[in-house]
C-alpha positions as CSV (number, residue, x, y, z in Angstrom):
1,X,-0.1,11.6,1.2
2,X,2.9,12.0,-1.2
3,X,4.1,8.8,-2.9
4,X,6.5,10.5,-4.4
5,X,9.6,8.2,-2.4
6,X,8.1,4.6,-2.5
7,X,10.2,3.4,-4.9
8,X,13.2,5.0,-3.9
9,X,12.7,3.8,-0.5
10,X,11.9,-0.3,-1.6
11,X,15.0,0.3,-3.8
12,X,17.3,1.5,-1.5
13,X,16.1,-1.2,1.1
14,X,16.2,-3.9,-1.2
15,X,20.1,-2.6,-2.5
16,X,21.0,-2.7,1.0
17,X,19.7,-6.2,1.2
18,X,21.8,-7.6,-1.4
19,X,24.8,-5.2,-0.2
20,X,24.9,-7.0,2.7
21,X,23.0,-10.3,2.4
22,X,20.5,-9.3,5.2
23,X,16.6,-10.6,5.0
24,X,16.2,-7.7,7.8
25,X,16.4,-5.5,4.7
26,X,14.2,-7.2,2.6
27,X,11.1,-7.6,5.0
28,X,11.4,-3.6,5.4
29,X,11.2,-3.2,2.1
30,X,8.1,-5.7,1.9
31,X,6.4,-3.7,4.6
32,X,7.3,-0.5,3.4
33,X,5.3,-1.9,0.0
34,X,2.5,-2.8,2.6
35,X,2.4,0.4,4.4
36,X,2.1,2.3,0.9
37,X,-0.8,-0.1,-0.5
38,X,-3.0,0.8,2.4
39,X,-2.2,4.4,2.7
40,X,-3.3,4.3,-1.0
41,X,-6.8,1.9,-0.2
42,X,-7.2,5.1,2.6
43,X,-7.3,7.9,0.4
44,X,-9.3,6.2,-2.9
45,X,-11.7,4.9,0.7
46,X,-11.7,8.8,1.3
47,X,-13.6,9.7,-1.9
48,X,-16.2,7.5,-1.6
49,X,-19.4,8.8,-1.9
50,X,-20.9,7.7,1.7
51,X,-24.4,9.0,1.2
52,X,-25.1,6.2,-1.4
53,X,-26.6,3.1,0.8
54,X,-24.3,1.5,3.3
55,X,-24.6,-1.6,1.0
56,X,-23.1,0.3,-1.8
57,X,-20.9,2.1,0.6
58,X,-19.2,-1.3,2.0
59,X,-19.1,-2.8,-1.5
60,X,-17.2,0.4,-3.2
61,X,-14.7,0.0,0.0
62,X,-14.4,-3.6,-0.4
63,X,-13.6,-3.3,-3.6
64,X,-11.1,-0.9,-2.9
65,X,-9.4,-3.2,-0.3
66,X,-9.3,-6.0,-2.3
67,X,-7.4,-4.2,-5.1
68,X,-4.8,-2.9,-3.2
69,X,-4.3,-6.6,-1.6
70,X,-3.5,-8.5,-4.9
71,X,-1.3,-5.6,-5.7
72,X,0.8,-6.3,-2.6
């Protein structure tokens, strides 16, 4: 996946916020951010190496998933 527009796309959401005082705007924006963070936790989950043991397995991915929530 190209994240080549997520800021550009929070920005112009959260400009259109302020431009006309709307909280519509501003919870897009949010879950635009959201949608981004896990597309991101996908593709690092992606390059796992999956032959290790599952316990390594779910810890790597756990990992990953708790990264990209604090970030959000």
């Amino acid at each position: 996946m190209a994240y080549e527009y997520e800021n550009d796309v929070v920005a112009e959401l959260t400009s259109l916020g302020m431009e006309y005082n709307s909280n519509a705007h501003y919870e897009m924006a949010d879950e635009v951010k959201e949608v981004y963070a896990k597309a991101k936790a996908f593709d690092e989950i992606l390059n796992v190496d999956y032959i290790v043991t599952p316990d390594d397995y779910a810890h790597e991915v756990t990992k990953i998933v708790n990264k990209y929530k604090e970030d959000k």
